[in-house]
PLY file of the C-alpha trace (Angstrom):
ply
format ascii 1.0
element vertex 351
property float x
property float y
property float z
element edge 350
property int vertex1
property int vertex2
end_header
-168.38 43.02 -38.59
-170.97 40.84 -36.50
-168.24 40.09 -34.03
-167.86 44.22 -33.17
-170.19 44.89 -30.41
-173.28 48.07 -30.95
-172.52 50.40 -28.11
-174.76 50.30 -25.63
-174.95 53.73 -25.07
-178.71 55.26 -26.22
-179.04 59.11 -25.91
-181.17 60.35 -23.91
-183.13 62.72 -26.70
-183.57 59.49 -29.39
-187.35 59.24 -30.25
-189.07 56.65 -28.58
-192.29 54.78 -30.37
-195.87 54.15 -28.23
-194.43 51.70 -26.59
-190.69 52.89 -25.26
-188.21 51.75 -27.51
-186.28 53.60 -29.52
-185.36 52.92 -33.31
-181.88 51.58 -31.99
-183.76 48.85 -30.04
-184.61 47.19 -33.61
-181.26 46.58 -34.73
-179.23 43.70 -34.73
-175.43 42.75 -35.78
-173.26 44.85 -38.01
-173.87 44.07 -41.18
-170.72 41.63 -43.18
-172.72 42.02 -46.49
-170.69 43.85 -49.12
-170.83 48.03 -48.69
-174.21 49.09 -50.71
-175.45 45.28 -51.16
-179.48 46.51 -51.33
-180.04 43.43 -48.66
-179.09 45.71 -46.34
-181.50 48.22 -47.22
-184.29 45.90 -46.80
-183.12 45.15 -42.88
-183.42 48.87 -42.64
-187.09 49.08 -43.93
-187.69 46.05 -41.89
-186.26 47.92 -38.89
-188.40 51.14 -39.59
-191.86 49.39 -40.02
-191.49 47.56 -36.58
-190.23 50.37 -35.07
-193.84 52.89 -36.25
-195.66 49.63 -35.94
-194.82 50.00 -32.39
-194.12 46.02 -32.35
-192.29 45.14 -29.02
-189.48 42.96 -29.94
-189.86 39.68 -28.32
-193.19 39.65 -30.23
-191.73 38.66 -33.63
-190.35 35.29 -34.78
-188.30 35.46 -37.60
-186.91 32.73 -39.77
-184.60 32.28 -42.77
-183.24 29.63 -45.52
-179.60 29.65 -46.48
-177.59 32.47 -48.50
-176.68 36.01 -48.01
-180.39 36.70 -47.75
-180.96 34.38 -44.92
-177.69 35.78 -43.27
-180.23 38.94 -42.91
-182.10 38.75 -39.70
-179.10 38.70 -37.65
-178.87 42.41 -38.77
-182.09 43.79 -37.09
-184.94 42.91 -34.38
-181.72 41.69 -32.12
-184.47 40.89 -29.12
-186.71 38.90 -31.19
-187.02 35.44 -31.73
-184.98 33.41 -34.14
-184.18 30.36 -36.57
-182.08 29.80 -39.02
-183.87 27.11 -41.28
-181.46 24.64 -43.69
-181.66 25.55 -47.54
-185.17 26.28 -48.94
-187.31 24.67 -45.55
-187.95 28.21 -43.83
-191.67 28.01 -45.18
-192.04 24.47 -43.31
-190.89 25.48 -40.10
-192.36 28.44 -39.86
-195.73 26.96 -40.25
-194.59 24.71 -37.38
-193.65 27.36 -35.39
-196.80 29.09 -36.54
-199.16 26.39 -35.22
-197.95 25.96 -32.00
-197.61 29.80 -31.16
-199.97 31.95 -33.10
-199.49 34.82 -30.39
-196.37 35.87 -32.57
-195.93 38.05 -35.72
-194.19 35.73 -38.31
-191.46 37.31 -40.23
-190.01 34.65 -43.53
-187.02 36.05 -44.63
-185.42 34.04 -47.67
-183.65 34.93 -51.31
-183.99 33.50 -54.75
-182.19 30.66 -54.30
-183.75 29.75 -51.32
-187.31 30.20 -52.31
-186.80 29.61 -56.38
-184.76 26.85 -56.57
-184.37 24.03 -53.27
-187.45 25.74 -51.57
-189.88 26.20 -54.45
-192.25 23.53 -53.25
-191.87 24.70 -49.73
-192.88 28.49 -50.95
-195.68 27.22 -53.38
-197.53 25.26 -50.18
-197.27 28.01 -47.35
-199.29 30.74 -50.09
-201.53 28.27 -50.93
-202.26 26.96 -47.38
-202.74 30.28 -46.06
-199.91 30.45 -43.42
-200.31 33.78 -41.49
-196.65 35.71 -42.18
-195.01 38.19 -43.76
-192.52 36.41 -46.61
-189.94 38.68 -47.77
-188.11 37.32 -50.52
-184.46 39.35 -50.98
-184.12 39.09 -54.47
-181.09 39.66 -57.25
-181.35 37.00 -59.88
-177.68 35.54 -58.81
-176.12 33.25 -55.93
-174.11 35.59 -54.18
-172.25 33.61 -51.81
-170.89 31.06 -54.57
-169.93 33.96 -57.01
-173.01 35.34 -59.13
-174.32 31.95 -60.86
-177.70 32.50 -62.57
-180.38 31.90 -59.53
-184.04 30.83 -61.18
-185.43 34.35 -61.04
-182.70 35.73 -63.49
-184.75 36.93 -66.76
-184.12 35.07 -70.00
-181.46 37.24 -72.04
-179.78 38.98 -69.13
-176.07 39.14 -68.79
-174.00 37.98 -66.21
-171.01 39.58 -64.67
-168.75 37.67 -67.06
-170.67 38.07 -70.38
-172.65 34.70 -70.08
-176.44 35.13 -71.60
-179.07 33.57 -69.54
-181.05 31.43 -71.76
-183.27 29.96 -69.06
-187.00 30.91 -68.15
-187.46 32.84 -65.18
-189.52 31.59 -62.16
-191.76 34.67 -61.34
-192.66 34.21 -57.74
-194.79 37.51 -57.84
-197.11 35.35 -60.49
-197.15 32.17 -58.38
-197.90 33.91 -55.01
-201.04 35.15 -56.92
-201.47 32.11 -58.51
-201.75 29.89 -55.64
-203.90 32.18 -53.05
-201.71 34.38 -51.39
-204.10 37.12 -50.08
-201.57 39.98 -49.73
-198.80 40.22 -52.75
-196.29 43.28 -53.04
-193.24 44.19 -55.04
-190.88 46.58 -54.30
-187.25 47.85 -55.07
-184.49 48.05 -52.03
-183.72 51.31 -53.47
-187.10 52.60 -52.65
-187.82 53.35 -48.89
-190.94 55.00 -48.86
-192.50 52.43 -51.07
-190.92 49.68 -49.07
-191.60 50.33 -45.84
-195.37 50.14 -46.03
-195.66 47.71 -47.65
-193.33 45.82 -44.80
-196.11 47.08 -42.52
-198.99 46.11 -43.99
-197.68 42.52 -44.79
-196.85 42.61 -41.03
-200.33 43.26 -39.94
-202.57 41.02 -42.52
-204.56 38.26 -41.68
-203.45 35.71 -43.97
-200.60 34.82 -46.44
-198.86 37.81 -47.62
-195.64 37.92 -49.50
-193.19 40.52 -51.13
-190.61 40.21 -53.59
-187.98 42.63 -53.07
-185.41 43.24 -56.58
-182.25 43.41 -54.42
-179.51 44.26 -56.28
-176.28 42.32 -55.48
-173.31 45.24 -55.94
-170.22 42.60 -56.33
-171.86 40.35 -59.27
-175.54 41.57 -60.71
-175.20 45.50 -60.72
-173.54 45.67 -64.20
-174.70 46.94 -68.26
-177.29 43.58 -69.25
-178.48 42.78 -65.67
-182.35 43.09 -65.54
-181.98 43.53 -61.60
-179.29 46.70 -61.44
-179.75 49.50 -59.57
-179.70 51.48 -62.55
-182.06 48.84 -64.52
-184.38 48.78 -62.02
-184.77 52.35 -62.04
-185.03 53.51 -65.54
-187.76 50.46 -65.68
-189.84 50.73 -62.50
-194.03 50.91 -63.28
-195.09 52.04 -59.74
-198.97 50.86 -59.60
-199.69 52.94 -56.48
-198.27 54.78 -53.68
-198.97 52.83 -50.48
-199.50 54.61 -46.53
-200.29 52.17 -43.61
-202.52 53.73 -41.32
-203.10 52.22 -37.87
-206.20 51.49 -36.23
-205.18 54.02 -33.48
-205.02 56.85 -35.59
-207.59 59.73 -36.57
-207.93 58.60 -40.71
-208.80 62.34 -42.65
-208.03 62.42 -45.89
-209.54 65.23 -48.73
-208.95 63.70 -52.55
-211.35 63.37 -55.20
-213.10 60.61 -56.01
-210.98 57.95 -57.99
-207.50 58.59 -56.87
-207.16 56.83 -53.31
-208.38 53.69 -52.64
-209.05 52.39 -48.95
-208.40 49.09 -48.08
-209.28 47.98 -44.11
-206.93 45.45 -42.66
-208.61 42.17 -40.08
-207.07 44.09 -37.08
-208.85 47.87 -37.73
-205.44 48.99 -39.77
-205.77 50.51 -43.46
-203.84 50.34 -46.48
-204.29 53.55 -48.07
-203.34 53.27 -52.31
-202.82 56.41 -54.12
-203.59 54.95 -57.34
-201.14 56.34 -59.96
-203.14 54.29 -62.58
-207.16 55.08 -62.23
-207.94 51.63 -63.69
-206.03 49.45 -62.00
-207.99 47.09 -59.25
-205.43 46.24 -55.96
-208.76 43.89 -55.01
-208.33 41.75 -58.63
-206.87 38.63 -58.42
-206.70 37.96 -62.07
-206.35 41.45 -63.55
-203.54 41.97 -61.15
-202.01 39.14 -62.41
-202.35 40.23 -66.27
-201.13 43.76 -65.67
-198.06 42.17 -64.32
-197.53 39.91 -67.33
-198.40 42.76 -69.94
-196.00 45.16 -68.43
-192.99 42.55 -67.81
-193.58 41.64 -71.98
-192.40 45.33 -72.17
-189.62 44.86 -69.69
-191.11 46.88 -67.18
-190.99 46.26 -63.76
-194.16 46.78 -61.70
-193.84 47.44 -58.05
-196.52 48.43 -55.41
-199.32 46.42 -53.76
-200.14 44.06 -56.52
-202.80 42.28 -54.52
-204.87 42.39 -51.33
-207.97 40.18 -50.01
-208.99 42.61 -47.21
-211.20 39.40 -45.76
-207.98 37.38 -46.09
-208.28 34.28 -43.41
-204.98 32.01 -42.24
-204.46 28.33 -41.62
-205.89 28.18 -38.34
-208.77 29.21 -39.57
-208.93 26.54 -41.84
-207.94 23.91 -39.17
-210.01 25.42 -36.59
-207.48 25.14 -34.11
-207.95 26.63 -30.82
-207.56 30.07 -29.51
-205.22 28.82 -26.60
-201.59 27.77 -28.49
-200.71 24.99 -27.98
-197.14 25.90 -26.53
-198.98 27.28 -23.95
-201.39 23.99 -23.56
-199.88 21.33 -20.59
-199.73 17.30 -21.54
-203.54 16.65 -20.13
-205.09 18.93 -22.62
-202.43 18.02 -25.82
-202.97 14.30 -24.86
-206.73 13.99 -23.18
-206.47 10.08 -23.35
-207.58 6.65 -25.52
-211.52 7.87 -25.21
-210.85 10.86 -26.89
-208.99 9.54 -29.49
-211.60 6.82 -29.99
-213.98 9.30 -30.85
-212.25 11.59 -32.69
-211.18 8.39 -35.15
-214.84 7.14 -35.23
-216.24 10.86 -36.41
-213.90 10.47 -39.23
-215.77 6.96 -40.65
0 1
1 2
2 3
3 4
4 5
5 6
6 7
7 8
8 9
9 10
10 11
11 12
12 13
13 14
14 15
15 16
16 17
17 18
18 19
19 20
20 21
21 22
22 23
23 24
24 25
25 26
26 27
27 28
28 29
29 30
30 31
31 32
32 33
33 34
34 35
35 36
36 37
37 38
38 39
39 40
40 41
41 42
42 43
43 44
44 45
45 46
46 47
47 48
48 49
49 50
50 51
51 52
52 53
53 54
54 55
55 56
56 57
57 58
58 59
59 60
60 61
61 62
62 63
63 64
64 65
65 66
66 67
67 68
68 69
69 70
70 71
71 72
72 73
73 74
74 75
75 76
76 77
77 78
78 79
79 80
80 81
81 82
82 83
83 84
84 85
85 86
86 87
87 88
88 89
89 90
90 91
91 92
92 93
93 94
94 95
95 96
96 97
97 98
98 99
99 100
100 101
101 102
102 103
103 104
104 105
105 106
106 107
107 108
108 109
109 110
110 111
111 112
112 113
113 114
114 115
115 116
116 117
117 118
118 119
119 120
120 121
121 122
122 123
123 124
124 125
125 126
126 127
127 128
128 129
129 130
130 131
131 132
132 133
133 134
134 135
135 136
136 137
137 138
138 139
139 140
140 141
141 142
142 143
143 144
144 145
145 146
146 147
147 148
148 149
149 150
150 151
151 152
152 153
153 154
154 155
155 156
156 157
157 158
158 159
159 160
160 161
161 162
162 163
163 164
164 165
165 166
166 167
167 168
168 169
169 170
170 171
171 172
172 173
173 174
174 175
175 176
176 177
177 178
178 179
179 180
180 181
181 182
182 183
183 184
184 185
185 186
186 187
187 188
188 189
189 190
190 191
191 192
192 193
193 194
194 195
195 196
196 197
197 198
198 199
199 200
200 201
201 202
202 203
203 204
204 205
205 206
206 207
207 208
208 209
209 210
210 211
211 212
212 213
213 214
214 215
215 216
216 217
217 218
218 219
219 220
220 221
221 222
222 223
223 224
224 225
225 226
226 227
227 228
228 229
229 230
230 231
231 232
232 233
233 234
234 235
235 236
236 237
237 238
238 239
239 240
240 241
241 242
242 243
243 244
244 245
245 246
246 247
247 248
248 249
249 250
250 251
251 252
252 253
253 254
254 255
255 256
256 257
257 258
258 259
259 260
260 261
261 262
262 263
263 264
264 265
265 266
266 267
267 268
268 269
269 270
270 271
271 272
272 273
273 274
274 275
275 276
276 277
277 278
278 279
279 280
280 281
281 282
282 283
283 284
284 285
285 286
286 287
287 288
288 289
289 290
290 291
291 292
292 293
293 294
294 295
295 296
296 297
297 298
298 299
299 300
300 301
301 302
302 303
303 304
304 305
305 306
306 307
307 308
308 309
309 310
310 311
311 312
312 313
313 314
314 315
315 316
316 317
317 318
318 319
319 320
320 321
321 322
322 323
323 324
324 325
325 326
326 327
327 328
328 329
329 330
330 331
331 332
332 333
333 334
334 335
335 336
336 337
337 338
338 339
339 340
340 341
341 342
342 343
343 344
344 345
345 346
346 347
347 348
348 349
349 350
């Protein structure tokens, strides 16, 4: 429980990353999610890519909606910085945030109901406006925390807990983030660690709008026989598209394969994405063939994971704005407020 204290105590022999901290140092709370709930799963591939990122703590912001999702970041990066957003506005402050400090690494952590539902219009305008972060989306189809209700992500025709048949569409946020310009779009399974946790590192590290969605299975009220987002569902239906290393720009890169089965992708910062194709035709760097694989295979009830989508000349919103290099947190009143004559001619360019 969050109110039981993490020892202190570190031994002395724990592995310490490039710059001194030990895996232990990216933790948070205990975890009050229920025993096995895949949410927790995801804070531990969130833990593991900071930690080899070699990310010092107080570097990251990271922000969250409402639901058992958004109850997640108090379970890792303990000495980072924190907000706990109302229902479905994370996006909207975290662009505030975003603009006034882009020194930090922006972490969005929110659910289906958060992002789907009350914060669909707040998701749909942070991919299309570019907003550097990574948005992880903790997704499994039901609202946990007011006892397994369809969420808008639920496939048409799956069951509920109590036999009910979901006759609804399902909002596919993989398809909108591609839709509306997201340069960097993943999915994954919580079940899958090695898959996971690069893609939580390259999110981490791209220049522009990049978002996962994360099938999450929820163990007390989606993990039964006609659930679409089960652990065993999930599994018996997963279409991996490629098997994804992050490389860092500090690192030697060798690699010996023959021609068409890796494909290198170079990050803004130096970093690579390195995708061992398990499909020889299929294009990470395709907007719209990425987005009609995904539809073709979910027709057969497949459910593709992997790096969907990258733009590896992917800009962000101050880029757009062309805001300056110095944030603005860091600016004093003269220079946020240089006066009437200023103003006057900023207004009169715009005539």
């Amino acid at each position: 429980m969050t109110y039981i204290a993490k020892p202190r105590l570190r031994h002395p022999t724990l592995e310490t990353n490039k710059v001194g901290y030990t895996r232990r140092d990216y933790e948070g709370k205990i975890s009050t999610l229920c025993a096995g709930c895949g949410h927790d799963s995801i804070s531990a591939a969130i833990i593991q890519a900071c930690w080899e990122l070699d990310i010092e703590p107080h570097r990251v912001a990271k922000l969250s909606g409402i639901g058992c999702s958004s109850k997640t970041p108090d379970y890792f990066l303990g000495a980072s910085h924190g907000f706990n957003t109302v229902h479905g506005r994370m996006p909207s402050v975290l662009t505030g945030a975003n603009l006034a400090n882009r020194d930090l690494l922006y972490l969005g952590v929110s659910g289906d109901g958060d992002s789907a539902s009350i914060g669909l219009g707040q998701f749909a305008h942070a991919m299309r406006r570019g907003v550097r972060m990574a948005y992880i989306v903790e997704n499994n189809g039901v609202y946990g925390l007011t006892k397994g209700q369809f969420s808008a992500t639920a496939d048409q025709g799956s069951k509920s807990k109590k036999g009910a048949i979901n006759s609804d569409s399902a909002v596919d946020l993989v398809g909108m983030a591609l839709q509306l310009g997201a340069t960097y779009v993943g999915r994954a399974f919580s079940g899958n660690k090695a898959q996971l946790v690069p893609l939580i590192k390259g999110a981490i590290t791209h220049g522009g709008a990049a978002f996962i969605d994360v099938i999450s299975p929820c163990v007390a009220f989606n993990n039964h026989p006609g659930s679409t987002k089960s652990y065993d569902y999930v599994r018996e239906h997963n279409e991996a598209v490629s098997r994804i290393d992050f490389i860092s720009s500090r690192s030697e890169i060798t690699a010996e394969y023959a021609p068409g089965e890796v494909v290198d992708v170079r990050q803004h910062d130096g970093s690579l994405l390195r995708l061992r194709s398990l499909h020889r035709s299929y294009d990470p760097t395709n907007r719209h063939a990425a987005m009609i694989y995904m539809q073709e295979h979910q027709a057969r009830g497949e459910v593709v994971t992997g790096l969907l989508y990258v733009d590896p000349l992917a800009t962000d919103l101050h880029t757009a704005l062309n805001t300056s290099e110095q944030p603005l947190n860091a600016m004093d009143a003269t220079q946020l407020c240089p006066g009437a004559g200023v103003l006057e001619k900023l207004n009169a360019s715009l005539r």
